[in-house]
C-alpha positions as CSV (number, residue, x, y, z in Angstrom):
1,X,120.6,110.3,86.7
2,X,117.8,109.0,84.2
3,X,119.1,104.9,84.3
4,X,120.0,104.6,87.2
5,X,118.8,101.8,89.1
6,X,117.6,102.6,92.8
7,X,116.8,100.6,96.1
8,X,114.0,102.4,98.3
9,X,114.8,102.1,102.2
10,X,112.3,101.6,104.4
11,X,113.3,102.5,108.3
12,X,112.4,100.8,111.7
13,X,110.1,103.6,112.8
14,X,108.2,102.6,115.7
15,X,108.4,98.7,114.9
16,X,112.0,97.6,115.7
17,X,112.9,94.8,112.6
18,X,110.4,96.0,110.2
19,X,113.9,98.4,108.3
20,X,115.3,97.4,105.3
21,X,114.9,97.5,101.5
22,X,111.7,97.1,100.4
23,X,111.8,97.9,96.5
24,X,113.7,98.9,93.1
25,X,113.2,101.0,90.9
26,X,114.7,103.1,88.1
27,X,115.2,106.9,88.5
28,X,113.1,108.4,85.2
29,X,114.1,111.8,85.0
30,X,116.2,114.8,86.2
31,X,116.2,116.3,89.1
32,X,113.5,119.3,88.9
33,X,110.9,121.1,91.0
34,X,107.7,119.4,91.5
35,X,104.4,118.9,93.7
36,X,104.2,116.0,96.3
37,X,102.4,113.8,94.5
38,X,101.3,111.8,97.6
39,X,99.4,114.6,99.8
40,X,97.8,112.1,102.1
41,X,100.6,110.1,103.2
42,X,101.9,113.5,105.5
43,X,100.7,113.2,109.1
44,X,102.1,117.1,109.5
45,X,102.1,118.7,105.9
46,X,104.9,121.4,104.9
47,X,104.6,124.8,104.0
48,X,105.2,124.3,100.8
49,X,104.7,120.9,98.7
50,X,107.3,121.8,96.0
51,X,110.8,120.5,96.0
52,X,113.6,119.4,93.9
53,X,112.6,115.3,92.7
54,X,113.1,112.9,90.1
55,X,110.3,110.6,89.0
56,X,110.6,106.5,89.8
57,X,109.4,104.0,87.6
58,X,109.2,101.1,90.8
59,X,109.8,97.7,89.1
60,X,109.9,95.2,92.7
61,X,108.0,95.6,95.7
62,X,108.9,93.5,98.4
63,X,107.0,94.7,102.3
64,X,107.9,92.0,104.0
65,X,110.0,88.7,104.4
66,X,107.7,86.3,102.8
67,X,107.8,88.6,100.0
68,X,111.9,89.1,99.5
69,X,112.4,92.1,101.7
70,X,115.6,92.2,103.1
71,X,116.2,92.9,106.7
72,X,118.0,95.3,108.1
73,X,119.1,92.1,110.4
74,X,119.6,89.9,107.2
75,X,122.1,92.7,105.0
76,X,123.7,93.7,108.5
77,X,125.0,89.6,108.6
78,X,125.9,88.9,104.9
79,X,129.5,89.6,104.8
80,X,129.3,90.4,101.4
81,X,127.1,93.3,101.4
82,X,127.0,94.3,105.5
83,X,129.7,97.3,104.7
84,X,126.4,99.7,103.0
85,X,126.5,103.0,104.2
86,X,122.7,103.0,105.3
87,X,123.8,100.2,107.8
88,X,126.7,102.6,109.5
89,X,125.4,106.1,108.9
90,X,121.6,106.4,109.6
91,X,121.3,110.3,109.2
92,X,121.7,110.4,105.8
93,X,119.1,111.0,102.8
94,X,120.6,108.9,99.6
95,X,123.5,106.1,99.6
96,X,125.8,105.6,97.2
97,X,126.1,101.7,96.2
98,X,129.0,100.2,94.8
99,X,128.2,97.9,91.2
100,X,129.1,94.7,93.3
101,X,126.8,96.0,96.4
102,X,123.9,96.5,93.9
């Protein structure tokens, strides 16, 4: 929903440590059909470039630990936050955080 403030996830991949949340943002619109607006960034492009998104107004970047990412490692042992969904249940797409966990 328009408001609503986001975290953007950013997954091991091929360097094991580098997961966790790298920056926030706040969603800007509804859900509707749009281009990719980042054409480059696909290594294997898909048939077709339109799909339901929302745009993101990105407030915090944050790429790395000297810069205020936090670790995969780092949410996985703060008892107050180490029972996220994205820590438990990798195959999903969007996780749903509580107001105390945000």
């Amino acid at each position: 929903m328009p408001g609503d403030e986001i975290y953007i996830w950013r997954s091991d991949g091929g360097k094991k440590g580098s997961g966790g949340i790298i920056a926030k943002g706040e969603i800007m619109s509804s859900p509707k059909e749009m281009m990719d607006d980042d054409f480059e960034l696909w290594t294997s492009k898909p048939e077709d470039m339109m799909a339901l998104r929302v745009s993101i107004k990105i407030s915090a970047i944050r790429l790395n630990a000297s810069r205020g990412m936090l670790s995969r490692e780092r949410l996985k042992h703060d008892p107050e936050i180490n029972q996220i969904r994205i820590l438990h249940y990798y195959s999903e797409t969007n996780y749903l955080l509580t107001l105390e966990q945000s």
